[in-house]
Every structure is written in structure tokens, then in C-alpha cells.
C-alpha positions as CSV (number, residue, x, y, z in Angstrom):
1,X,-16.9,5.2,-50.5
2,X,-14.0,6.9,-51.7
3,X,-10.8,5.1,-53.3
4,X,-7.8,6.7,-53.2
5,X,-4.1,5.2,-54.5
6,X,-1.0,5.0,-51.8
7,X,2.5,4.1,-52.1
8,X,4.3,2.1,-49.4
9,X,8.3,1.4,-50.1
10,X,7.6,0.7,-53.9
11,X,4.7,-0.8,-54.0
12,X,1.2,0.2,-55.0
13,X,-2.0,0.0,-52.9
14,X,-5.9,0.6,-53.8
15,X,-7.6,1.2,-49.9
16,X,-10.8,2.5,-49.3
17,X,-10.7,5.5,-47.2
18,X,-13.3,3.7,-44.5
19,X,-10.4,1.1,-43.9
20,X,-7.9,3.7,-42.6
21,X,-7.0,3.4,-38.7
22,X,-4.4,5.2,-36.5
23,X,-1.0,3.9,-36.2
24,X,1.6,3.8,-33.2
25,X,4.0,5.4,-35.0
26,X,1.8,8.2,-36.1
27,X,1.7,7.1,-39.9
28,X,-1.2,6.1,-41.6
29,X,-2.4,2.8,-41.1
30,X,-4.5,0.3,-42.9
31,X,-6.8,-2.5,-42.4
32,X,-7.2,-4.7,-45.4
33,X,-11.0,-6.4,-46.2
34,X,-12.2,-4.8,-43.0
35,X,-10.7,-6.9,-40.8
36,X,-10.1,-6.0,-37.1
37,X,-7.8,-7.2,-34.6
38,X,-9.7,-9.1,-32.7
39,X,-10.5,-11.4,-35.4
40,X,-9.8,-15.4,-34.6
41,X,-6.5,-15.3,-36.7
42,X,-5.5,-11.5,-36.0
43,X,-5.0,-11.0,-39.3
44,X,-4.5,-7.3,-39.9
45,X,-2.5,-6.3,-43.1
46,X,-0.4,-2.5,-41.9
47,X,1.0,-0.9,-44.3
48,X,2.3,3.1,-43.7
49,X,1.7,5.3,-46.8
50,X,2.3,8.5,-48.6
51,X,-0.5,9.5,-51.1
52,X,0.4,9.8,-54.9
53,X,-1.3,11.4,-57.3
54,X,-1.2,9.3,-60.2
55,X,-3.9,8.1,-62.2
56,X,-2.0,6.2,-64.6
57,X,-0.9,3.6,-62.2
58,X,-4.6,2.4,-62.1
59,X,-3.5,-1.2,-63.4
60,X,-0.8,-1.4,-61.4
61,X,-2.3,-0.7,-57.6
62,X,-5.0,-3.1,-59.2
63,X,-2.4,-6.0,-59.4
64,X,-0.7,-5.5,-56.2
65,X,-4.0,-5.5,-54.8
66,X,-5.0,-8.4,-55.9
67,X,-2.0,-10.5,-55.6
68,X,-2.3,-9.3,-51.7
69,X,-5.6,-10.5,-51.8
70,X,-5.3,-14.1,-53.2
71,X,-2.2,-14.1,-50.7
72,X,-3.9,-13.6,-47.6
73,X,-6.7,-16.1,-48.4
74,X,-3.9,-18.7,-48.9
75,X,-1.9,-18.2,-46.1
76,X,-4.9,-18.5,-43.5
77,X,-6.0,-21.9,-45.6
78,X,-1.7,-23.1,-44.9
79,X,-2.0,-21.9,-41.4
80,X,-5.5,-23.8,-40.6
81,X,-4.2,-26.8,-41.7
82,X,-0.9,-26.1,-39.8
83,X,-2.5,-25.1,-36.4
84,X,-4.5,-28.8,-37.1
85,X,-2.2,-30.7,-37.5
86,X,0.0,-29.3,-34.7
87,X,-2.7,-29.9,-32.2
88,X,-3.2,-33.9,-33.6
89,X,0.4,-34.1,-32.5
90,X,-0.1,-32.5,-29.3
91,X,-2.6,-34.7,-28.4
92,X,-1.4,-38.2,-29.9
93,X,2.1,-37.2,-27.6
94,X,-0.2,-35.9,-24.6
95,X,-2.3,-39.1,-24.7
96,X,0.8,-41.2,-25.0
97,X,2.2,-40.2,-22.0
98,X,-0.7,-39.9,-20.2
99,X,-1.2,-44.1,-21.0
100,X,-4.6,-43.1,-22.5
101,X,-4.6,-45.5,-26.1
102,X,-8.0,-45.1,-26.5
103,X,-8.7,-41.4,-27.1
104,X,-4.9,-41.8,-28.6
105,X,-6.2,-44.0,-31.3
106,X,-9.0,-41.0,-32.1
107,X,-6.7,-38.1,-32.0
108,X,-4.8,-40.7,-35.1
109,X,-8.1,-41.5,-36.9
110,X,-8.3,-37.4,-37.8
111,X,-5.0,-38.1,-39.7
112,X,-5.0,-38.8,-43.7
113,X,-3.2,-42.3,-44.2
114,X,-0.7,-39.5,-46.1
115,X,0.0,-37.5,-43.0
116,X,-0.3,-40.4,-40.6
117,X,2.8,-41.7,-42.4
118,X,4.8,-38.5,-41.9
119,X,4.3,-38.6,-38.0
120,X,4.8,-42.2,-37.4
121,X,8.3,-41.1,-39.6
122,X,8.9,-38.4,-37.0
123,X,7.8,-40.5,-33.7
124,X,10.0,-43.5,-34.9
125,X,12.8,-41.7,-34.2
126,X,12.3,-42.0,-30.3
127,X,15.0,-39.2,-28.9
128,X,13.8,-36.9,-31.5
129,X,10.2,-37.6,-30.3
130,X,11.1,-37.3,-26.5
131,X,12.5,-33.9,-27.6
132,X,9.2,-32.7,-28.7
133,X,7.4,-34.0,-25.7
134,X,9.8,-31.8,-23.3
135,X,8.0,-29.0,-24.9
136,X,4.3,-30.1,-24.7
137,X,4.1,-27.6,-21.2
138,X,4.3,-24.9,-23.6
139,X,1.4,-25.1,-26.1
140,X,2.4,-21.5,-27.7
141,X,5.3,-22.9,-29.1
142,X,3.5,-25.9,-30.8
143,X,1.9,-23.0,-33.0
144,X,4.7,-22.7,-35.5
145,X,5.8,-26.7,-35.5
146,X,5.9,-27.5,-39.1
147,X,5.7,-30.9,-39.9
148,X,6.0,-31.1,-43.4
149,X,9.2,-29.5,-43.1
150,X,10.3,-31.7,-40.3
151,X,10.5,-34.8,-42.4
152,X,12.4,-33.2,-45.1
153,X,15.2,-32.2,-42.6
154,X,14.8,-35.9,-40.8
155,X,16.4,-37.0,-43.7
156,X,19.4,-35.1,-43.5
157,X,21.0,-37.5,-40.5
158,X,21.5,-34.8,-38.5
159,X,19.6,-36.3,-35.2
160,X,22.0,-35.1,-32.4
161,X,21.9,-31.7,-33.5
162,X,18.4,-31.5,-33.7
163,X,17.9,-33.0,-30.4
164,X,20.1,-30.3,-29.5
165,X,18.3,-27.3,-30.4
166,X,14.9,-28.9,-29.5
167,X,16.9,-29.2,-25.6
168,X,17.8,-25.7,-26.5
169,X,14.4,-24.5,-26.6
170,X,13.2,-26.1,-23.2
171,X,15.6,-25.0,-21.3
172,X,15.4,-21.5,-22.2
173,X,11.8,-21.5,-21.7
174,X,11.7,-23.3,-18.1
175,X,13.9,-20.7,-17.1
176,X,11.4,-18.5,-18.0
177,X,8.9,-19.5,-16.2
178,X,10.8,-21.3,-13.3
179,X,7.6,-22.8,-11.3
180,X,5.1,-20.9,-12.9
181,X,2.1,-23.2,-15.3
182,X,3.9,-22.4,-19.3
183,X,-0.1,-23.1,-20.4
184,X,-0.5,-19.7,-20.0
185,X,1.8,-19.5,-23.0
186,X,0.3,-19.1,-26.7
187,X,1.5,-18.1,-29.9
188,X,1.3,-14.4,-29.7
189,X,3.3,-14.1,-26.9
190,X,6.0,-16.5,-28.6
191,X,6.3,-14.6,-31.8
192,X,6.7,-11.2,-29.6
193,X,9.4,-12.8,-27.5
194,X,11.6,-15.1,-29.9
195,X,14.8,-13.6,-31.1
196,X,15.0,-11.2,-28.4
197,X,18.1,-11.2,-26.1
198,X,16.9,-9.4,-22.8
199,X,20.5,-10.0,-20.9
200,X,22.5,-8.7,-23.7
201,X,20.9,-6.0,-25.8
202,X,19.3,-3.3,-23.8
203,X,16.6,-2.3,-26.2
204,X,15.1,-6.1,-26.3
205,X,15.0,-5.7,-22.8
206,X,13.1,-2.1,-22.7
207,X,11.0,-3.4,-25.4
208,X,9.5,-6.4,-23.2
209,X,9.3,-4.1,-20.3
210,X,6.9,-1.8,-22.8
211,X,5.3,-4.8,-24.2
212,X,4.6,-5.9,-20.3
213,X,3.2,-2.7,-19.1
214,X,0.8,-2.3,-22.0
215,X,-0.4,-5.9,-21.2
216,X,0.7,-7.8,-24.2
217,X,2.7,-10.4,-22.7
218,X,0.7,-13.1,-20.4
219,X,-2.3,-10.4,-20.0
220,X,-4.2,-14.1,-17.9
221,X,-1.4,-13.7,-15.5
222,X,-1.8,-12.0,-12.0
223,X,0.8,-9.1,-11.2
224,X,2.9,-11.3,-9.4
225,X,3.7,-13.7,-11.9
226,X,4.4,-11.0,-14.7
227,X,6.7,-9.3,-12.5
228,X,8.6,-13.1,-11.5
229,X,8.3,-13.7,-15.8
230,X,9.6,-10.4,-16.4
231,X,12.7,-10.9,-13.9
232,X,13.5,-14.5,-15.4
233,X,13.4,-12.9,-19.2
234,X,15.7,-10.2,-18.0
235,X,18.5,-12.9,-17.5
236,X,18.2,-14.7,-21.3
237,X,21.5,-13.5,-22.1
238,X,21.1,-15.3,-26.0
239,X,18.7,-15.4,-28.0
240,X,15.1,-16.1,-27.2
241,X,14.5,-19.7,-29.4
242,X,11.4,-21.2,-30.4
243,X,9.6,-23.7,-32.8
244,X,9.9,-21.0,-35.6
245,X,13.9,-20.4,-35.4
246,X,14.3,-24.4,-34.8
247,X,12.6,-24.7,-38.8
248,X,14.4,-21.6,-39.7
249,X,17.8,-22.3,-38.6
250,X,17.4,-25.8,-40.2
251,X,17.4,-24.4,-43.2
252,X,21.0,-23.6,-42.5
253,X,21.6,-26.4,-41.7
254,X,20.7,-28.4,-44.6
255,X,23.4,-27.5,-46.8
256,X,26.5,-28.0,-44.4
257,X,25.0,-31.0,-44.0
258,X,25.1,-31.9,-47.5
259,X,28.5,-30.8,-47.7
260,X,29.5,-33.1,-45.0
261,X,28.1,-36.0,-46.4
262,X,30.5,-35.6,-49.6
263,X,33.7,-36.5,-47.5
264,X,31.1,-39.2,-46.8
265,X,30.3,-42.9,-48.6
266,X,26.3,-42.3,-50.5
267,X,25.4,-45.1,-47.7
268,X,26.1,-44.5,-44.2
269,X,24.9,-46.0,-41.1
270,X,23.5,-44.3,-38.6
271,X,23.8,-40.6,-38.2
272,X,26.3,-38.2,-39.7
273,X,27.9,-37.2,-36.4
274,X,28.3,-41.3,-36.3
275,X,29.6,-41.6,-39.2
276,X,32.5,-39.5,-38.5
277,X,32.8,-40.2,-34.9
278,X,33.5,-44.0,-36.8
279,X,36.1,-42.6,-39.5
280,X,38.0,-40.3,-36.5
281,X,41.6,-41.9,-36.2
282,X,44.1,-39.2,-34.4
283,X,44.5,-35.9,-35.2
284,X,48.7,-35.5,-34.1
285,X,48.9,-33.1,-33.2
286,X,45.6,-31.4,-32.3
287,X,45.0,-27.9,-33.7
288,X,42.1,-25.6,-34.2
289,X,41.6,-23.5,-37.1
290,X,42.0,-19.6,-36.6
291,X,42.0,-18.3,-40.5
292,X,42.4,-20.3,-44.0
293,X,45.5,-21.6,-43.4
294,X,46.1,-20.8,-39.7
295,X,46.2,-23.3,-37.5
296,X,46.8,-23.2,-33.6
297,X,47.8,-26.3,-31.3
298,X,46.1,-27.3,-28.5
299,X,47.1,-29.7,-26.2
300,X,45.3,-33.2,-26.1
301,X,41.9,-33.8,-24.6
302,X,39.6,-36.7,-23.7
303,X,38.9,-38.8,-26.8
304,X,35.2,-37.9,-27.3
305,X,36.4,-34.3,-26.7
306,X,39.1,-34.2,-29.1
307,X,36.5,-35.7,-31.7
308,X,33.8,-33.2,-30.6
309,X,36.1,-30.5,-31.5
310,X,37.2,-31.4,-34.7
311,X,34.0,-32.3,-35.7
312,X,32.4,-28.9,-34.6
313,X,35.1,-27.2,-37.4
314,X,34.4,-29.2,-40.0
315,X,30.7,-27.6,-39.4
316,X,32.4,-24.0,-39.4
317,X,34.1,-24.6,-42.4
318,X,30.6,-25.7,-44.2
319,X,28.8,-22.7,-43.0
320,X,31.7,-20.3,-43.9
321,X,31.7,-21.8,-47.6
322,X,28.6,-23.3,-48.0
323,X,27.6,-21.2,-51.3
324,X,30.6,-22.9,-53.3
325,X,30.0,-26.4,-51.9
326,X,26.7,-26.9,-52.8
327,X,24.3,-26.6,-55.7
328,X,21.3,-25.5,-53.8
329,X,20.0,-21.7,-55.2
330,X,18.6,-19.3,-53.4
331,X,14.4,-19.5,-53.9
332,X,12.8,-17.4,-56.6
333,X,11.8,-14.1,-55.3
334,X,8.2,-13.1,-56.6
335,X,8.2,-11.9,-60.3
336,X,12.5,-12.5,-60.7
337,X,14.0,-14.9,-62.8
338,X,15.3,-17.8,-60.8
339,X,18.2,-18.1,-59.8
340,X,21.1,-20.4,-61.6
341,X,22.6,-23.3,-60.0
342,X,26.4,-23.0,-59.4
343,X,28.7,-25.7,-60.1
344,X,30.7,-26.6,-56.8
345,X,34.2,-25.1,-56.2
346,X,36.6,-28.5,-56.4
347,X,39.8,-26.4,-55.1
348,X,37.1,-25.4,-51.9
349,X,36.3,-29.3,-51.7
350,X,39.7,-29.9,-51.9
351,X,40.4,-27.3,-48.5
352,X,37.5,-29.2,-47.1
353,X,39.0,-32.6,-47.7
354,X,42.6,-31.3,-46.4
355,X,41.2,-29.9,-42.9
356,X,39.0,-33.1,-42.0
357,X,42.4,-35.4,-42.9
358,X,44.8,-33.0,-40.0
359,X,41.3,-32.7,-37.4
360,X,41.7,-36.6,-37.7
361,X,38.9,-37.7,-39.7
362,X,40.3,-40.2,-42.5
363,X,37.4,-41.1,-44.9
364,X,38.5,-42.1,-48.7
365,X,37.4,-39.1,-50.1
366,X,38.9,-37.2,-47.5
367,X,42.4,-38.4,-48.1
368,X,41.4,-38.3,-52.0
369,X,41.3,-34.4,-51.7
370,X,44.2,-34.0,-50.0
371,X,47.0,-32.2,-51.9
372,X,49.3,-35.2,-51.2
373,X,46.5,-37.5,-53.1
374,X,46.7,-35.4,-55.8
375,X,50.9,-35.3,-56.9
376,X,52.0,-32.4,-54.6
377,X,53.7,-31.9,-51.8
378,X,52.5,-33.9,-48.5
379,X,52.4,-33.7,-45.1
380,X,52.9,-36.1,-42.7
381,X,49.6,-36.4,-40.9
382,X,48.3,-37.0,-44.5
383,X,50.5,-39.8,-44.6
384,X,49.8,-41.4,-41.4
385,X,45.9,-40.8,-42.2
386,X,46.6,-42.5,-45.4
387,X,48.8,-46.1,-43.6
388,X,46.5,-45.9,-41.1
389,X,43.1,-46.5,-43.1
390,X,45.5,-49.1,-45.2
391,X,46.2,-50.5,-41.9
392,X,43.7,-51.0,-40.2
393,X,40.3,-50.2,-42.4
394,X,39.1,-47.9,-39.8
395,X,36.1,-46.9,-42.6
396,X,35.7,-49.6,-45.2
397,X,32.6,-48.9,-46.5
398,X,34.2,-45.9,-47.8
């Protein structure tokens, strides 16, 4: 068998010739250790190549190689254990509605006492458990829940807005599929479809019509229901959600989160939403932040309404700044240095401190940032913020 070197972007490759296949795109394509698509885990490693000539680079295709190697074998020992542990969940939820405690009580005696502890953390949160069992009709999604993740970000507080993205998720998908079984759904048909927005970008919407004529999307279906799927995906006007972007985007999230919690005493009760919902006096007059420094007024609304708004700013104003409020760093790329910690940007903390005290939220440190805290010039909705917490101790444990 004949070895030959290839170059894909700028990275080296050793492939034996007996592994090349054809490519849709009319490249070269290759298949690494043999391995064919209709393997169990439909591992096929493509890359498209351009032969070099050079026999130097010997010791570097050789590396590549091998890191590629030991990389595959451990992503398909992260993903069995994922895909387990996934369907233990399914099942423990499926059994628990179903009233079934007996072959409950075996689906939780394949646990580890380690990882029976992380999902008794997650199910003792009930709404956040209720929000998972919305989605049990859809077992493809359940193929990219990870729960060791989902622990990590349980202790960020931020309950409400994961309950609403897990909402998020079914609703987008039961209009999908309207009246039609969502079993049929499994993983390869999620990760084909997620991030797609069929309504509002025409070529997401020709690519699921190609992907549907070639039979790659619900290929167990009859005519019918393809066609009836096909018409409900056309009207997705955002994006397609699932499982995958739920972990992804709450890795976003984390930070802001972080952020918020400075305004915040270290010991809060309940949920961070809560929290502030408890330390909200009056903002007078309401306003909404167009640009640093821009504000616009609005007139009143309801309470909860006026709350929900200023609240939803303070979470724009985190994600706008979030890499000079925090000290998180970006994770080390393969083979790069890693990346430095930055200290946090006191006159950004400051801004952030000054915007929650006019949206109405009077927490100490809050009103501690302000400029009028600090021997400037005030305002008077700092003022008030400031007699009213005096007054009435709207947030003493801060």
C-alpha cells in the first residue's frame, strides 16, 4: 500500500492511498482507520487535500497524524459515556412519569454514587427538571445533553433563564412536528437542522429542501409526513435550537452572570433574577439605553414589566462588556501559550454600577459605584436610590 503526504489548510496528513473516497464537492476525500459511514458512531474523519511534495516534513505529517489518532479514540470513549448517561436520564424521567418506581429504581442502580449525586442536583431543582421532561418526545435531542456541564451552570442562579431556553426548544420543535410522533427524531437529524433559520435565510431553507430530497432528514417517515415536516420547518423564522446550542449559549451566559452578581451581596437568596427583582425600588423616570450614555424615556408600565425591562439591560450591558468585567480567559488553543487573565476595568464597573442605580435597582454596591458615591457630581435618581435604601432597607443583606 502506497503512502503519500497531503496538506489540508496548514496542516499535515500521512493517508494511505486505499483510504481515498469521492467527495461531494469534487475534492479529494479521506476516510481515516478505514472507517465507513455506516459504522455505529458515523465516524468518518474528511479532510480535502492538495498533494505536496516534500519529504522533509516526514516528522511532521507523523505528529499530526498521530495526535488525530489519539483524538478520535478519545472522543468516541467521551461520547459513549455521554450517550449513557443521557439515556439513564431519559429513562429515570420516563419512568417517573410513567409512576413506574420499580424499573425507576434500576435505570438509578446503573449510576456511580458520583454521577447519581449530579442528577439528583439537577432533578432537585423541580422547574428545571419539568423543563427537561417537555422534551423527552424528542429522543434526538437528548443526544447532545451534557450533564456534567449542566451542574456547573446550575450554580450560576440563573434558573429562569434556563427554563427559558429549555421552553425555547420545545416549542420550536412541536411546531415542527405539529401532530406528527417526534420519536422519529435522532441525533443526526438534530445536528443537520440546529442553527438553521428556514423563514429567514433562503439558503437554510434550499439546504433542507436538498437535504429532504436526498433522504437525509426523517428517511422512516412516509411521503406525507416529510412533506407536512418540511412545510412546518419552512416557517422557523429564528434559529433552529437544540440541546447543543442550550450548553453552548450557556457558556455566554456564565460570565454576564458573574458580572451581575458583583452589584450583588457573595450570599443571595434564591435566584439572581430574585435577587434583583428584591433590590428594584423605582426607576423615575423610566428610560432605556440606546448608546453609552444615551438614554431614551419611556413612559411607565406594569410593575413586573418595568422590572423586566431594566433587568433585561443590565444583561445587555454584561454581554456588550463582558471581556473587561470579568477574569475568565479564553481556553488554551492546542499547542499556544495560554492565555493571561485580565484585571477587571473598575471605570466599566463603575458604568455598570451607574446604569443599574437610574433602571431602579439599588443594591450597596450599586450605589457605591455611582459617580455621586465617589465625590463627583450627582444626580438625583442617585440620591433618591441612596434615601430610599437608608429609608426603608429595601436590600439589607447587602
Amino acid at each position: 500500500m502506497e503512502t503519500k503526504f497531503y496538506k489540508y489548510r496548514d496542516e499535515l496528513y500521512l493517508l494511505p492511498d486505499k483510504q481515498k473516497a469521492a467527495s461531494e464537492n469534487g475534492g479529494e476525500a479521506w476516510r481515516s482507520n478505514g472507517r465507513s459511514h455506516n459504522d455505529s458512531w458515523h465516524i468518518v474523519l474528511t479532510v480535502f487535500i492538495m498533494r505536496i511534495e516534500c519529504s522533509e516534513a516526514q516528522g511532521q505529517v507523523l505528529h499530526w497524524y498521530r495526535y488525530l489518532q489519539r483524538g478520535v479514540e478519545r472522543l468516541m470513549t467521551i461520547r459513549a459515556a455521554s450517550l449513557y448517561m443521557t439515556l439513564i436520564l431519559r429513562k429515570i424521567r420516563s419512568y417517573n412519569r410513567a409512576g413506574d418506581s420499580e424499573n425507576e429504581l434500576k435505570w438509578w442502580a446503573r449510576l456511580t454514587p458520583g454521577k447519581r449525586k449530579d442528577v439528583k442536583h439537577i432533578l432537585k431543582n423541580a422547574a428545571l427538571a419539568q423543563g427537561f421532561d417537555d422534551l423527552l418526545g424528542f429522543p434526538g435531542l437528548w443526544e447532545r445533553l451534557e450533564l456534567g456541564m449542566l451542574r456547573r451552570f446550575l450554580n450560576l442562579r440563573c434558573d429562569e433563564e434556563l427554563m427559558h431556553y429549555l421552553k425555547h426548544i420545545g416549542t420550536i420543535w412541536r411546531s415542527i412536528f405539529g401532530e406528527h410522533p417526534g420519536s422519529i427524531l435522532d441525533g443526526l437529524i438534530v445536528d443537520k437542522l440546529e442553527l438553521l433559520a428556514p423563514a429567514s435565510a433562503s439558503h437554510d431553507m434550499s439546504m433542507v429542501r436538498d437535504l429532504m430530497s436526498k433522504g437525509l432528514l426523517f428517511p422512516a417517515a412516509s411521503l406525507g409526513t416529510r412533506n407536512a415536516l418540511l412545510e412546518n420547518i419552512s416557517r422557523v423564522s429564528g434559529l433552529i435550537p437544540s440541546l447543543r446550542t442550550f450548553f453552548e449559549n450557556l457558556k455566554y451566559l456564565e460570565p454576564c452572570s458573574l458580572i451581575l452578581k458583583q452589584l450583588l451581596p457573595r450570599k443571595i437568596r434564591g435566584t439572581v433574577r430574585q435577587a434583583y427583582e428584591r433590590a428594584y425600588v423605582r426607576a423615575d423616570p423610566l428610560v432605556i439605553q440606546c448608546s453609552d450614555g444615551d438614554f431614551k424615556r419611556v413612559d411607565p408600565l406594569g410593575a413586573q414589566d418595568n422590572i423586566a425591562l431594566g433587568y433585561q439591560q443590565l444583561w445587555l450591558f454584561a454581554m456588550r462588556h463582558f471581556p473587561e468585567l470579568t477574569e475568565l480567559a479564553p481556553r488554551k488553543e492546542i499547542e499556544k501559550q495560554k492565555p493571561l487573565k485580565k484585571a477587571i476595568n473598575s471605570a466599566r464597573m463603575h458604568e455598570l454600577g451607574f446604569l443599574a442605580v437610574k433602571l431602579g435597582f439599588c443594591t450597596r454596591r450599586a450605589i457605591e459605584d455611582c459617580p455621586s458615591s465617589r465625590g463627583h457630581s450627582g444626580t438625583s435618581y442617585i440620591c433618591n436610590a441612596e434615601n430610599a435604601l437608608r429609608r426603608t432597607c429595601i436590600y439589607p443583606e447587602g
